[in-house]
N, C-alpha and C positions, 0 to 999 in steps of 0.2 A: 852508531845508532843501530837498531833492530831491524832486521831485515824480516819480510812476510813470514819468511821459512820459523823467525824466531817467535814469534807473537802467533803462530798455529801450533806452536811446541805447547802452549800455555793456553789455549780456548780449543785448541782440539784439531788435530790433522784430518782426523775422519769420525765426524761428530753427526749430528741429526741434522744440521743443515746438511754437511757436504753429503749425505749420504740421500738427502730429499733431489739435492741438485744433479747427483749422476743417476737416480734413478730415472727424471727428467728428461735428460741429456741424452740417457740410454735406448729411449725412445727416438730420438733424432737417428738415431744410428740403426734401429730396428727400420725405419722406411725407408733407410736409404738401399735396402737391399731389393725391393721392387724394380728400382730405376738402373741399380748396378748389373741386374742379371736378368730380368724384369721381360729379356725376348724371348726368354724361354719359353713362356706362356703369352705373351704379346704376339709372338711373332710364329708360332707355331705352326710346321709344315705336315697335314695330316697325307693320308694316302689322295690320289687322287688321277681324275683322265678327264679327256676332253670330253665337251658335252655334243651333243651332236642331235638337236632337234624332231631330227626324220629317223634317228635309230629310237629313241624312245618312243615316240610314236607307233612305229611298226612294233618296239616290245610292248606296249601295251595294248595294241590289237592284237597279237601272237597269242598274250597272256604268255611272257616270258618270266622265269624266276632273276634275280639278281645275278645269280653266273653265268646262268642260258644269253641273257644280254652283252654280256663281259667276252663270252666264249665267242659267239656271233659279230660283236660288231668292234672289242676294240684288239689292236692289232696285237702280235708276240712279240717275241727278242727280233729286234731287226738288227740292219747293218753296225748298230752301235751296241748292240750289247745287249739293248735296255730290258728288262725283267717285266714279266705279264704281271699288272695289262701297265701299256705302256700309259706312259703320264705327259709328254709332249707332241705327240703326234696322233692322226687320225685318220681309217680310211678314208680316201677322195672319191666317194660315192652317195650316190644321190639315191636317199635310202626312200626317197617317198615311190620312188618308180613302182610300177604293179608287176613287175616282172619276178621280184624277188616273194620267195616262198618262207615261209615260217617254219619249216624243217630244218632247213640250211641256207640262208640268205646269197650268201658267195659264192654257193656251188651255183647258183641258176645263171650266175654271171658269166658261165664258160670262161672263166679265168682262174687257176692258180691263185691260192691267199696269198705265198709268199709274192707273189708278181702285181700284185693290186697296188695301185701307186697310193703314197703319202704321203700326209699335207699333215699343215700344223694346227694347232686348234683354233679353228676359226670361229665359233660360238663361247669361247672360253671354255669353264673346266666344273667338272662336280667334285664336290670331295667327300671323303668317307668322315664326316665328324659330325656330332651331337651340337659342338657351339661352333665359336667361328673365332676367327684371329683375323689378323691384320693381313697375313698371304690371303686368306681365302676370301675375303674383301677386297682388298685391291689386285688383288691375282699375281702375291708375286711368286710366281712359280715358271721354271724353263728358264724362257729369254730373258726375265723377269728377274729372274731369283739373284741376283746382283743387289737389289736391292733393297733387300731383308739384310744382308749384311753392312752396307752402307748405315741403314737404319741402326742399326748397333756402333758401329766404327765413329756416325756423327757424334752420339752419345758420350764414347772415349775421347774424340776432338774437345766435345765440352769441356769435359774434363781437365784436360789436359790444359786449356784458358782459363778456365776459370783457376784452379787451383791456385795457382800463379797471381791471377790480378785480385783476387779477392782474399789473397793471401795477405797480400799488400794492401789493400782495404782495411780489414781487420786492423792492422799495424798502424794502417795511419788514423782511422775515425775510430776505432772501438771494435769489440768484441761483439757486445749486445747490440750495437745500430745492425750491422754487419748480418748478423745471426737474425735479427729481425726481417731485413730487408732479402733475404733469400728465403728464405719459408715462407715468404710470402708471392715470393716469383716462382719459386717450385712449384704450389699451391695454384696460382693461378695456370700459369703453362701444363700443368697435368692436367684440369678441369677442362683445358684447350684442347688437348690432346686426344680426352674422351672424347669430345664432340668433332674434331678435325674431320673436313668435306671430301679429301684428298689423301693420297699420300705423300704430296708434298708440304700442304700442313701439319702433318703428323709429322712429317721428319723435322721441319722448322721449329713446335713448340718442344720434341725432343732434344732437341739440341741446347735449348733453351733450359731446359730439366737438366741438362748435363752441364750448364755454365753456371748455376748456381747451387747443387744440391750437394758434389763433392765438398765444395767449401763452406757449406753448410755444416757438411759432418767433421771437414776438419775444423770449425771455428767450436764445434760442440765435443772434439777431445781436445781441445786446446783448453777452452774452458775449465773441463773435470778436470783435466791437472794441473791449472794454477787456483785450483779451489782447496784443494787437497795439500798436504805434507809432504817434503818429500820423500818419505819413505811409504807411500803408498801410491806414489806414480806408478811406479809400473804395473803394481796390481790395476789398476784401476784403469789404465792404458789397456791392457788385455781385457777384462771385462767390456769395455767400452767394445772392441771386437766383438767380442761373443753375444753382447748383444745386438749384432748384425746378424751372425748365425742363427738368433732365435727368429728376427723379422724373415729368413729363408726359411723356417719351417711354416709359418703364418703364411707367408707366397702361398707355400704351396697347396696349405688348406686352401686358403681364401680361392685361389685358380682352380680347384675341383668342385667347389659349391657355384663359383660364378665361370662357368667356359664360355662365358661371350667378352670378347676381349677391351671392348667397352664398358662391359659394369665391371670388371677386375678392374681397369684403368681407376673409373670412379673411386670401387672401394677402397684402394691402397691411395688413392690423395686426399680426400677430403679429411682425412682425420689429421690431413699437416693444418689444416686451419685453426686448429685449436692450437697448435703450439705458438700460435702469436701471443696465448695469454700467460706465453713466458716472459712477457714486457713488467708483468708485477711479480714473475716468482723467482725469476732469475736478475742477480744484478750484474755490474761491469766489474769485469777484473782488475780484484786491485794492483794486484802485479802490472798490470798495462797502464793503471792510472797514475800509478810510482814511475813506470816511463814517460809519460808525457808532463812529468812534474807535477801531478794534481794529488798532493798527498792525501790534504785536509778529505777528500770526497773516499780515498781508498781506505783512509783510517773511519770513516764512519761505515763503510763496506766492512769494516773486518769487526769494528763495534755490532754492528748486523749479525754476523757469523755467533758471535761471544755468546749473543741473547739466544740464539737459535739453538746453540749446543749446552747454554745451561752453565758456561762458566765464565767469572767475570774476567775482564784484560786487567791485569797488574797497570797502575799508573808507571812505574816505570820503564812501560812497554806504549807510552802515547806518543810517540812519533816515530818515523816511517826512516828508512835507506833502501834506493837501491838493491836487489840482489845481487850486480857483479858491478864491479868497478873494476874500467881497464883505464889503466892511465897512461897507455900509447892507443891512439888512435890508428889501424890498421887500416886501410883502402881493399880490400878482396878483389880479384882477377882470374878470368875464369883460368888462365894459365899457370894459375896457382893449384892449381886443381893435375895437373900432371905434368909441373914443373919438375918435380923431385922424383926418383924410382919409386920408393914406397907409397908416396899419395897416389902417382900414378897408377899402380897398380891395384890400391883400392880404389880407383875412381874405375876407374875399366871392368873390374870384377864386379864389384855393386852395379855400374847398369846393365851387363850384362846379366846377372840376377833379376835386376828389378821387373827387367824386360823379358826373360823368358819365364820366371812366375806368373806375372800379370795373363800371358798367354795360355801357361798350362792350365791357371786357376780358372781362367773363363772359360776355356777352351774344354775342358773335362764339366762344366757346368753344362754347357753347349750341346758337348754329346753325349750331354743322356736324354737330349730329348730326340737327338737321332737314332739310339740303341737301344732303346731301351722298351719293353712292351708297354709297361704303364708309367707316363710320364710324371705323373705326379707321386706316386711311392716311390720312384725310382730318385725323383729329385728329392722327396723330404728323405728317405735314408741317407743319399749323397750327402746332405745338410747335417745330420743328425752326426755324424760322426766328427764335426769339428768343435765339438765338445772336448772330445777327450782331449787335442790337440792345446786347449787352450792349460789344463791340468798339466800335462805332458813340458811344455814350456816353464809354469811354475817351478815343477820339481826336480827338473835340469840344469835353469841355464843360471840357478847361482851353487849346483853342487858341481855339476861336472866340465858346465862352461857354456860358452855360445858357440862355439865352432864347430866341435863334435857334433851336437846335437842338430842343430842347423844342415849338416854336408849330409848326416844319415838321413835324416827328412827329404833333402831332392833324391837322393837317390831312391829311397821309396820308392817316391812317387814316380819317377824316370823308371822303376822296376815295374812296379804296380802296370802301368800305362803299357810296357813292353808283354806283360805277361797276358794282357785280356786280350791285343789280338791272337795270340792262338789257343784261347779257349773257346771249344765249340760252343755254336751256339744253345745247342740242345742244354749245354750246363749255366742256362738264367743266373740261377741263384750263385756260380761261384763266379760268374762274371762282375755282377752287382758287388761282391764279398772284394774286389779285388780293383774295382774302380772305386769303393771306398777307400778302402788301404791307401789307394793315391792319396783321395781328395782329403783324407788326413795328414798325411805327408806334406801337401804341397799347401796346406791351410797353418804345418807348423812352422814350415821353413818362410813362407809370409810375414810373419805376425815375428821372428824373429831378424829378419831382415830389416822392415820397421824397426828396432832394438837397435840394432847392430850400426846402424848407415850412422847413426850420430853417435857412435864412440869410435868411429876410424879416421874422424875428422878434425885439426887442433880447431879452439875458441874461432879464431878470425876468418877462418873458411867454411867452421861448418854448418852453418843454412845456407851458405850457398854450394855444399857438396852435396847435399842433402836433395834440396831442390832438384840439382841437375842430374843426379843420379835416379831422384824418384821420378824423375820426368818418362824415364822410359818405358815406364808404370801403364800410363795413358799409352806410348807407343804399341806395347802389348796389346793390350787391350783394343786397340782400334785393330791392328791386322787378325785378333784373333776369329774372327768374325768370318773372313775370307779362307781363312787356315781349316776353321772346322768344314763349312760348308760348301767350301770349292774343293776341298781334297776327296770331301767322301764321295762327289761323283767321279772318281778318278778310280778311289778302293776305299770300299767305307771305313778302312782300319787303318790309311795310312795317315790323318791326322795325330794318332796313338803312336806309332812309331817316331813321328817328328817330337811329340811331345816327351817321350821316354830320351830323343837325345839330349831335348832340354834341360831334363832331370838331372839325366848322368854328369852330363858335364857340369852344369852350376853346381852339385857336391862336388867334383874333380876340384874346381876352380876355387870354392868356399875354403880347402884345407891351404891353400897359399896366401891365406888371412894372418894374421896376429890374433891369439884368442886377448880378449878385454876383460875377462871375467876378473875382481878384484882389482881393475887397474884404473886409477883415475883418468878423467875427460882428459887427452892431453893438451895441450896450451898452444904448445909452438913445432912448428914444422920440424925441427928439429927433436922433440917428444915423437912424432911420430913416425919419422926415420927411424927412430930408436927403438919402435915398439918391441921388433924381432927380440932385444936382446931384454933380460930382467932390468926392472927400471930403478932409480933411489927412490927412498923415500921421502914423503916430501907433506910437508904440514900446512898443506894446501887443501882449503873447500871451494869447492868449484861449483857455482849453481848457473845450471845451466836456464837459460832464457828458454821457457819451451812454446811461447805465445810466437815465436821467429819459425818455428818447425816448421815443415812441409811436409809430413808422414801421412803419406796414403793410406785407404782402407787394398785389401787385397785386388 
């Protein structure tokens, strides 16, 4: 009997339905880039010092300018290092007394500046910005600032559950319940989020955003390509990416017209409410409905598709099989996974990939909003260049292979990363030139890794190499939080250096791969062992199940 694959040969692989449905889809994946990287302008740490009451006061009895204030009352580089004016500490002086003079406040004190004791900010803090974020609301700055990174890390935890259990969802009830029922909890816990009294409500309804909106956007490329043919999965796998890249150039409009970090909140969720009225434009995949035996429902789905693209299904094409039939049932263990040299070895190299991508990728998002002078050009350039990246993949990985292309991409960006800390700072523009170069790099070697994780794997293990390798996807991503922002009070460049050795090596480690390029999925563990060496030919189609996948966004 005919398989999906063969009955879209004949009404159309990529017709005016499937082309209405990824535009659709394409949207899902545009907002998921608010919540993926979303603390950049959420959480934004602007200039700022301790407020201090009695020193405003006397400066506006003084009639002080804005520096004459800064020069006078807050403290220099003390015993730590910190750079004027200092941002956690405050003279311990009682600025209402009449003793002090509007010349020089701390000379009348017959004290030494440097010898003038300090304290921490005991009135909180003012900060240098136009709008507001999440730190400068709940203060988390100093003893604080722990907690701007937790804020992100909870987000990757989400991730990292949900991915998994609403993987399994999808699998067991459906695609469209599934895809319904999370845009719908996105939706609501963002609108939460806006309004949140706390910051522990904010962290709660975030985390929440992060247990359903990952598998949101995986249930919406799962979708587009079992809607599609399979010769245009992978185009359309890639596109599905880049339309994430486009939802980061929209961040970063939308964050320069709205810098209060509650109307950005608003405006990047409520337009998911509209995607509920995907309940009448998108249906259930018939691919999943042929696994749970419901033919008769998946061949009127694909009768659906015939009318939308304008060509009729041949009768000889009115019933349904199957895409793969195995007729040994296999049991999977995760010791299957580096039981043998060769698996083991891609199992080891892949998470180690997954995990130090996931890191550089956010982590280079991260610090441009620490390095950079205007955050928002700095990030939509950042964004703008994983454009070519997606081109760049195209017209590689079926001429010259995946491997090559793949190991020259981390090292880019492991170069890229290495070279901007020691470009002075005076040279903006070639620093900017040169953390793009990264973030193109490390957006290609992404988005092929994705690619690659499920052709190093035979049939019977791999969604579940898959899974457990992309698992460390989420681990990245949660430490990288702590990695940008606890290193730069240490040397603000030397998150860049950890990141550059990330690079190097995951290309060192990439060329101890089997290239795939032209080589069938392999089957059996013993294919895979074999990969090293040139394989038989062999008059086998293999259609891989891609509603099983686990492929994260970057």
């Amino acid at each position: 009997m005919p398989t999906v694959d063969d009955i879209l040969e004949h009404i159309g692989e990529f017709g005016f339905f499937q082309k209405q449905a990824f535009f659709l889809l394409a949207l899902l994946s545009a907002f998921f880039a608010p919540i993926y990287v979303g603390v950049v302008f959420l959480g934004f740490t602007p200039d700022h010092r301790c407020l201090s009451p009695g020193a405003a006061e006397l400066s506006r009895r003084c009639g002080w300018s804005l520096a004459e204030e800064l020069n006078f009352t807050v403290p220099g580089p003390g015993p730590a290092g910190e750079a004027f004016p200092s941002q956690c500490r405050s003279y311990e002086v009682d600025w209402n007394q009449s003793a002090l003079d509007c010349a020089d406040p701390l000379a009348s004190l017959a004290i030494n500046r440097s010898h003038l004791p300090l304290g921490p900010c005991r009135h909180g803090w003012v900060y240098d910005t136009p709008g507001s974020s999440m730190v400068t609301e709940f203060d988390l700055v100093c003893a604080r600032s722990w907690m701007l990174d937790l804020f992100q890390s909870g987000v990757n935890a989400g991730f990292f559950i949900g991915a998994i259990s609403i993987g399994y969802i999808a699998d067991r009830f459906g695609r469209k319940l599934c895809l319904l029922a999370t845009i719908f909890i996105n939706a609501v816990s963002g609108v939460l989020l806006a309004v949140a009294p706390t910051y522990t409500w904010s962290f709660i309804f975030r985390v929440i955003q992060g247990l359903v909106s990952k598998g949101s956007w995986l249930i919406g490329y799962i979708l587009i390509t079992e809607f599609v043919g399979r010769s245009y999965r992978r185009t359309v796998g890639i596109f599905y990416q880049v339309a994430f890249t486009v939802g980061l150039l929209v961040l970063a409009g939308v964050a320069y017209v709205l810098p209060h970090w509650r109307w950005l909140q608003l405006a990047v969720t409520l337009p998911n409410f509209c995607f509920l009225l995907y309940y009448w434009c998108i249906p259930e995949s018939p691919r999943w409905l042929i696994s749970q035996n419901r033919s008769a429902k998946a061949l009127r789905v694909l009768k659906q598709i015939s009318r939308k693209n304008g060509k009729p299904m041949p009768a000889s094409l009115q019933s349904l099989s199957p895409d793969e039939e195995v007729s040994e049932k296999l049991n999977p263990s995760f010791l299957d996974l580096v039981r043998t040299p060769q698996i083991r070895k891609h199992t080891l190299i892949l998470m180690y990939n997954w995990f130090t991508n996931s890191a550089l990728y956010q982590g280079l998002i991260m610090h441009v909003s620490l390095a950079g002078n205007n955050i928002y050009l700095d990030f939509f350039w950042s964004a703008l260049v994983e454009f070519p990246a997606a081109f760049i993949i195209i017209l590689t990985i079926d001429r010259v292979g995946r491997r090559l292309p793949w190991a020259v991409a981390n090292v880019v960006a492991g170069a890229a990363c290495l070279a901007s800390v020691f470009i002075p700072e005076d040279l903006q523009w070639l620093r900017v030139t040169v953390t793009c170069l990264g973030r193109m790099g490390i957006t290609v070697a992404f988005e092929i890794l994705c690619l690659v994780s499920t052709e190093l794997y035979p049939t019977f293990i791999r969604n579940l190499g898959v899974l457990v390798s992309s698992s460390m996807c989420d681990i990245g991503g949660i430490i990288a939080p702590f990695l940008v922002y606890r290193l730069t009070d240490i040397w603000h460049e030397l998150p860049l250096v950890l990141f550059a050795v990330f690079g190097l090596t995951s290309g060192a480690l990439v060329l101890l791969l089997p290239e795939t390029r032209g080589k069938a999925l392999p089957e059996t563990i013993e294919e895979v062992e074999s990969m090293q060496r040139p394989r038989k030919n062999k008059e086998k189609m293999i259609y891989l199940q891609v509603e099983k996948q686990d492929i994260p966004l970057h």
